[in-house]
C-alpha positions in Angstrom: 28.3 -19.1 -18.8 26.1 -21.3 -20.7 26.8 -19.5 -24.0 25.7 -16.0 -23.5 26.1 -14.2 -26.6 26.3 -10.4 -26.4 26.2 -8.8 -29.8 25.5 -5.0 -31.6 21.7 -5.3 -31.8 20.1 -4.3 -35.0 16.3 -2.9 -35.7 15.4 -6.9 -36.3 15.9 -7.1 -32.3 13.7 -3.7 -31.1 10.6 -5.0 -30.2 12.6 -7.9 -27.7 14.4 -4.6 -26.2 11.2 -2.7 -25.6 9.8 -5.9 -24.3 12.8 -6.5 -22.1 12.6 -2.5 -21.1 8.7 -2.8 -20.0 9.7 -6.3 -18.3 9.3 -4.4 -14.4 7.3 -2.2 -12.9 8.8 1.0 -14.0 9.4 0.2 -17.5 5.7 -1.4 -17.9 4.5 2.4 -16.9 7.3 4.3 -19.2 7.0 1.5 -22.4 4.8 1.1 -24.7 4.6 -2.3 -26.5 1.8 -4.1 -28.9 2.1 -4.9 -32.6 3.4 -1.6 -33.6 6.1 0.4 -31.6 6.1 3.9 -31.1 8.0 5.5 -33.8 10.3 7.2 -31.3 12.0 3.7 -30.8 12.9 3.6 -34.1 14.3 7.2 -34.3 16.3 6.9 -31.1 17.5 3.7 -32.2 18.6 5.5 -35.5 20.8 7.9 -33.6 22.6 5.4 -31.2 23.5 3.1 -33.9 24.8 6.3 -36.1 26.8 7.2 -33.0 30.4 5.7 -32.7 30.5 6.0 -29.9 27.1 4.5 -28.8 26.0 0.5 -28.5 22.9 -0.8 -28.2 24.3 -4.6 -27.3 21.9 -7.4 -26.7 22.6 -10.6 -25.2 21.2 -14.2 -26.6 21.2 -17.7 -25.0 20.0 -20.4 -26.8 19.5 -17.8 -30.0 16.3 -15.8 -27.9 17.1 -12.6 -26.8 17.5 -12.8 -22.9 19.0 -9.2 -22.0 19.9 -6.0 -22.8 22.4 -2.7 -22.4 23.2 0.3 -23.9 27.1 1.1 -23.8 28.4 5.0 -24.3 31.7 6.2 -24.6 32.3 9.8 -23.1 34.7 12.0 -23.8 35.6 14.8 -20.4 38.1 17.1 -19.3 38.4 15.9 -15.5 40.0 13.6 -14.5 43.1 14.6 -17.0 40.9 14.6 -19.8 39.8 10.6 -19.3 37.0 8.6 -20.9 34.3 7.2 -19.5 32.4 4.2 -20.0 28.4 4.6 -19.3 26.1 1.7 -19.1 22.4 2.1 -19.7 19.3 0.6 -19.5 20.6 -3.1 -18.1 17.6 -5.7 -18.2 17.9 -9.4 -18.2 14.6 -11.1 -18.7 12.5 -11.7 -15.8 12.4 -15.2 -15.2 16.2 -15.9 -15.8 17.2 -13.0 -13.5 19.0 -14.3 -10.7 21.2 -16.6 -12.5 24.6 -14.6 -13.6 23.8 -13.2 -16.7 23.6 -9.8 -15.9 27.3 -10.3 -14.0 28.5 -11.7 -17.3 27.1 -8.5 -19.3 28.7 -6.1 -17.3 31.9 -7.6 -16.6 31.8 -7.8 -20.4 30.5 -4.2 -20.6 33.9 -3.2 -18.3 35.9 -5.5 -20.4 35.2 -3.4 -23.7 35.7 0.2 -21.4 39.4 -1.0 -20.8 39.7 -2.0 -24.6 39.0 1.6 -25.4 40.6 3.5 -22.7 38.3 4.7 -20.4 39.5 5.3 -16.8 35.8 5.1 -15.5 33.1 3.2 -15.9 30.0 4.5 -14.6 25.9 3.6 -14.8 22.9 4.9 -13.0 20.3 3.2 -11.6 17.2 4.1 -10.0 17.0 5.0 -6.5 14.1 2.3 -5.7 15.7 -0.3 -7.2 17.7 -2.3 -3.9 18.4 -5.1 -5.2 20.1 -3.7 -8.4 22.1 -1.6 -5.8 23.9 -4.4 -4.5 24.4 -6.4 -7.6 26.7 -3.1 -8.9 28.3 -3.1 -5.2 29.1 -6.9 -5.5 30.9 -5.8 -9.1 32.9 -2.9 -7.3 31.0 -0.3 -8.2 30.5 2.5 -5.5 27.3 4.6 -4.9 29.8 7.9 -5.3 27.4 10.7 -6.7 23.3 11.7 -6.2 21.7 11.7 -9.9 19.0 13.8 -10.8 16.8 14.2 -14.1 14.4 17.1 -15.4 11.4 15.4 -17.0 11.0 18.2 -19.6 7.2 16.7 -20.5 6.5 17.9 -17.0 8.7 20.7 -16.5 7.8 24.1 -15.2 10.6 25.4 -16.0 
């Protein structure tokens, strides 16, 4: 495809990724972006790339930064002790959405899972988001499980 790039990203490339993560109407309420980002991107950046087995990957076309993913490997007992493969936090840039990229970042994505042995490959997405849906479906991907998060800002617990 067109010469889609998809590379480690380094700090250089964190303000494209929070712009690409605020780039729909969830992420523009959860991100923050101006001049200056919030030093908690820095710090969780920090921590994936000390993390072997973490990848914050970006993908370029035409040297700009066009998308973005975050790829874990997790080690589990079920299963017969397999790995999985996560992917997280998927965004292509809005007005190039549509067009294959995001295929070609995932089947990439699945590609490096098989390299390092995992049995599964797994991602969430959110439950409002249709169309995303049926772009994993179309990959083979099967709504299997019901996920559910604790906001702990908001907890009561």
């Amino acid at each position: 495809m067109r010469g889609l790039l998809i590379r480690d990203a380094g700090l250089i490339d964190l303000p494209a990724i929070v712009a690409l993560l605020a780039d729909d109407d969830k992420g523009r309420v959860r991100e923050t972006i101006g001049d200056t980002l919030d030093a908690g991107y820095g710090m969780a950046f920090a921590a994936i790339d000390a993390d072997p087995n973490q990848h914050l990957l970006v993908a370029e076309l035409d040297g700009g930064i066009v998308g973005t993913f975050q790829l874990g490997f997790l080690p589990g007992l079920s299963f017969r002790g397999a790995w999985r493969g996560q992917i997280e936090a998927v965004r292509i840039a809005s007005h190039l959405r549509g067009q294959g990229l995001g295929r070609e970042m995932i089947l990439w994505a699945i590609e490096r899972c098989r390299e390092r042995g995992c049995r599964i490959v797994q991602l969430t997405t959110h439950a409002s988001r249709e169309r995303a849906h049926a772009f994993y479906e179309r990959l083979g991907f099967e709504p299997s499980h019901i996920g559910m998060k604790l906001h702990l800002d908001h907890a009561g617990v």
